[in-house]
C-alpha positions as CSV (number, residue, x, y, z in Angstrom):
1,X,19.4,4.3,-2.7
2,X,20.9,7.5,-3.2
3,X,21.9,9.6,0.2
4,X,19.7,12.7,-0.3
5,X,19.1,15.2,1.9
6,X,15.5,17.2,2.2
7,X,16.0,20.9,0.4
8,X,13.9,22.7,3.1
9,X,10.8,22.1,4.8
10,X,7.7,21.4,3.1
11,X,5.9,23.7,0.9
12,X,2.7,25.3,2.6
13,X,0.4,24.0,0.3
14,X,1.9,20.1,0.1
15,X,-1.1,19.0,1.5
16,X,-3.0,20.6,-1.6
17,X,-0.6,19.4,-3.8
18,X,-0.7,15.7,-2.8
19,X,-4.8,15.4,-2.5
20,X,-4.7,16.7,-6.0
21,X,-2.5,13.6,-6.5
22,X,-5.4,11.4,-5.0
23,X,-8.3,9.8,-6.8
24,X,-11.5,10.7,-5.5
25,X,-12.9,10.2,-1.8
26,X,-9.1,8.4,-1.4
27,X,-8.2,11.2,1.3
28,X,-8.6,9.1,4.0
29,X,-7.6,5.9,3.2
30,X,-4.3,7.0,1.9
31,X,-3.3,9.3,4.9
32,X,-3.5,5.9,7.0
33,X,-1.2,4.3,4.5
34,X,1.2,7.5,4.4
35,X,0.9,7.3,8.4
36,X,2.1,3.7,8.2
37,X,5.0,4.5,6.1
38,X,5.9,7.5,8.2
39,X,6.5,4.9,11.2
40,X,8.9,3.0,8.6
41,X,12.8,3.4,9.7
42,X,14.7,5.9,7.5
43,X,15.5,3.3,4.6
44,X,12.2,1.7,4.6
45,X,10.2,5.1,4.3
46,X,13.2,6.3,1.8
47,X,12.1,3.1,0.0
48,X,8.5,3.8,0.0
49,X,9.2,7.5,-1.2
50,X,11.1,6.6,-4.3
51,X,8.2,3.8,-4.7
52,X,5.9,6.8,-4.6
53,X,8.1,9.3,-6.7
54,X,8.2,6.2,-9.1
55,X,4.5,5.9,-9.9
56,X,3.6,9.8,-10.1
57,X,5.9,10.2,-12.5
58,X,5.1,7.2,-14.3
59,X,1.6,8.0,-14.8
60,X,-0.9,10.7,-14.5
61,X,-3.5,8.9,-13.2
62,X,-5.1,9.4,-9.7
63,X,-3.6,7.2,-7.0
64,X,-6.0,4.7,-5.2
65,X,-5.2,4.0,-1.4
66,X,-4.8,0.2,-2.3
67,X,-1.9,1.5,-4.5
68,X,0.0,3.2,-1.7
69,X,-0.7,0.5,0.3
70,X,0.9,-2.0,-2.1
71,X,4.0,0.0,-2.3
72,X,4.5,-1.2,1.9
73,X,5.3,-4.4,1.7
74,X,8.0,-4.4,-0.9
75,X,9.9,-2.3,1.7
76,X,11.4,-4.3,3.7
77,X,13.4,-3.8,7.1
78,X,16.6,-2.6,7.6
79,X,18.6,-5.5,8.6
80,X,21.1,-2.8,10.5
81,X,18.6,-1.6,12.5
82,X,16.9,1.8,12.3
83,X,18.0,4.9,11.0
């Protein structure tokens, strides 16, 4: 995975932007899987990201919760520890 380093801090309406990304009544449901991934070490929620970049731009249709949560457990742990 590429080293990249975040641009800026998020836009103020990313919250918007990602519910739009959401199917229907998915809100809740997918902020516990993003919350899981958030509590991934730095490769693992890299990992998860790309996963995530992956499948927006892959297709325009709404992302289910069970979707995000099957992009979990192909990341795997960092065998060098965190960060």
């Amino acid at each position: 995975m590429p080293d990249r380093r975040p641009a800026g801090p998020l836009p103020d309406d990313f919250a918007a932007e990602l519910a739009r990304l959401l199917a229907p009544g998915e809100a809740d449901a997918a902020a516990e899987v993003i919350a899981q991934a958030a509590r991934l070490d730095d490769r693992g929620l890299g990992e998860f990201l790309d996963r995530f970049a992956h499948r927006v731009l892959g297709s325009a249709a709404p992302i289910t919760a069970a979707e995000l949560s099957g992009l979990l457990p192909a990341v795997r742990p960092d065998p060098a520890g965190p960060g």
